[in-house]
Steps between C-alpha positions, in 0.01 A plus 500: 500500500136417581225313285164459645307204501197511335267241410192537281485880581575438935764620653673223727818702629855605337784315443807748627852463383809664618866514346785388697723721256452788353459350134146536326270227470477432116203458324540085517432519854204722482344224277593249707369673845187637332414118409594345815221793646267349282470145524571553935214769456297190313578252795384759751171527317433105423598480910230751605268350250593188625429604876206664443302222360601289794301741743186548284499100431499491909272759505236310207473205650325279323526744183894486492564274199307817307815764642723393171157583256544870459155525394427435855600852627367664217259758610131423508217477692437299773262385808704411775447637865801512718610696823701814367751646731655874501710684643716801538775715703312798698634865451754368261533766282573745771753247566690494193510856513685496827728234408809488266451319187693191663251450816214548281613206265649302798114534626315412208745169384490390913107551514398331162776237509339396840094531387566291209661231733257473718243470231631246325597297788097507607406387136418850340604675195586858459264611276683848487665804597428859511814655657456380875181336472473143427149308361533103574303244408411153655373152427451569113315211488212606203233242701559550816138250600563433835519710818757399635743590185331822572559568806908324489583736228361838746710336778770530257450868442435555870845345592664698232365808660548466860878402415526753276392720833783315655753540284441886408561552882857368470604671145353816679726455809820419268432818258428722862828408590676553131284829504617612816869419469542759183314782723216453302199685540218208423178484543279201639441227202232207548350282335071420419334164370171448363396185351132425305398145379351589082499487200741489240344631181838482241856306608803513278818663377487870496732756378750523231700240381782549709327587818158285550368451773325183603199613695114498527242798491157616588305709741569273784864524438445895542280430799769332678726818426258700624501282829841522522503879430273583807678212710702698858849405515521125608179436457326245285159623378331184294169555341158297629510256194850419611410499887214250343715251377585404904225336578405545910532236706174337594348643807795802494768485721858416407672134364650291721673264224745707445823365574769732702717700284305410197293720278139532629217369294285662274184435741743722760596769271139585468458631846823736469315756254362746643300739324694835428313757259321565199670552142328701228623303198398716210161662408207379724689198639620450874659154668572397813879496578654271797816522717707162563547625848753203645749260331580320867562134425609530145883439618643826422 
């Protein structure tokens, strides 16, 4: 006997019973099993609820006492300029063709379990997710005055995409060798990141009452995907505005203050893009696109 747990429309999982005889179960226990799905099926929910608001409390800073006002994250417009980040698997879906059903899932759940990680660990927020591509945002701070918040929150972005880079290379090795050992026939899978400082022009829940998503939209957000789109495997092609929130280093040349093994500065970052190509963005409108070409001192 089985009873699903369901909790304001989700689906959470299913309880599964089995008889040690080879009596029925009557119609007692059904009642009793079916409510037993439904208040564990209500704990999940409060316990993901419960989780979630942690992380965008972390994430809001100074903003996080307004997480429990659901008006908050109702959808409207806003003004708020942050570094968006995106990213996606290359030749995926030549991938899942080649791949049982099993190694295609295994992929996906390894690869998005990992991006979201790293994303939150540098202070972002997945903003969301269109089968393997991932939009994150960081630093939503609304007034965002100073420079230096600035250019913190796109060091923030640009760590999350150079370990992302990292990481990708290591799930890629693991699923080679999974591939491989079922006499596979797979094709090469990457990974490309493209990251634009703008604007957010509406932020809120989206979706349908069981399935929002919290997330923010606007033509930068699709300029970033479009970055991302046109980004080589491993490679991290950031738009000039974002490139602009580094600011050089007076004279040029490279930081010395760096200590060894940590993170270089923002001042250093600056001299490691290097211009790459021009985008048409739409109708009439080109940008200037930039290659992080080295990640050496970041402790990788």
């Amino acid at each position: 006997m089985a009873a699903p747990l369901i909790h304001l429309g989700k689906l959470y999982g299913v309880i599964n019973l089995e008889s040690k005889t080879k009596a029925f179960f009557t119609r007692e226990r059904q009642v009793q099993v079916e409510t037993i799905a439904g208040v564990a099926a209500s704990y999940l929910a409060y316990q993901q609820l419960f989780a979630e608001k942690q992380i965008l409390a972390q994430y809001f800073g100074p903003y996080a006492e307004q997480v429990n006002n659901p008006q908050f994250f109702a959808p409207r417009k806003v003004d708020w300029r942050v570094p968006i980040l995106f990213a996606d698997i290359r030749n995926s879906t030549v991938a899942m063709e080649a791949l049982t059903a099993e190694q295609a899932q295994q992929m996906l759940q390894d690869y998005m379990a990992e991006m979201a990680r790293i994303v939150r660990k540098n202070g972002g927020m997945i903003g969301n997710e269109m089968g393997d591509g991932i939009i994150a945002l960081f630093n939503m701070d609304p007034k965002p005055e100073q420079a230096q918040q600035v250019c913190a929150a796109c060091h923030s972005a640009l760590s999350t995409a150079i370990e992302m880079r990292e990481s990708f290379g290591r799930l890629r090795q693991a699923w080679y060798r999974d591939w491989a050992s079922t006499r596979c026939v797979y094709p090469k899978v990457g990974i490309g990141i493209g990251i634009h400082f703008g604007d957010l022009v509406f932020f809120g829940r989206f979706g349908v009452t069981d399935h929002w998503q919290l997330t923010g939209a606007g033509p930068d957000v699709h300029l970033a995907a479009k970055l991302g789109d046109e980004a080589k495997d491993s490679e991290i092609l950031v738009s000039s505005r974002f490139r602009d929130c580094f600011p050089p280093l007076p004279g040029g040349g490279t930081s010395s203050s760096d200590a060894p093994g940590s993170k270089p500065s923002c001042q250093a970052c600056c001299e490691q893009f290097l211009f790459s190509r021009q985008l048409e963005i739409g109708k009439d409108k080109v940008i200037n696109a930039y290659v992080f070409e080295s990640a050496i001192g970041w402790g990788l």
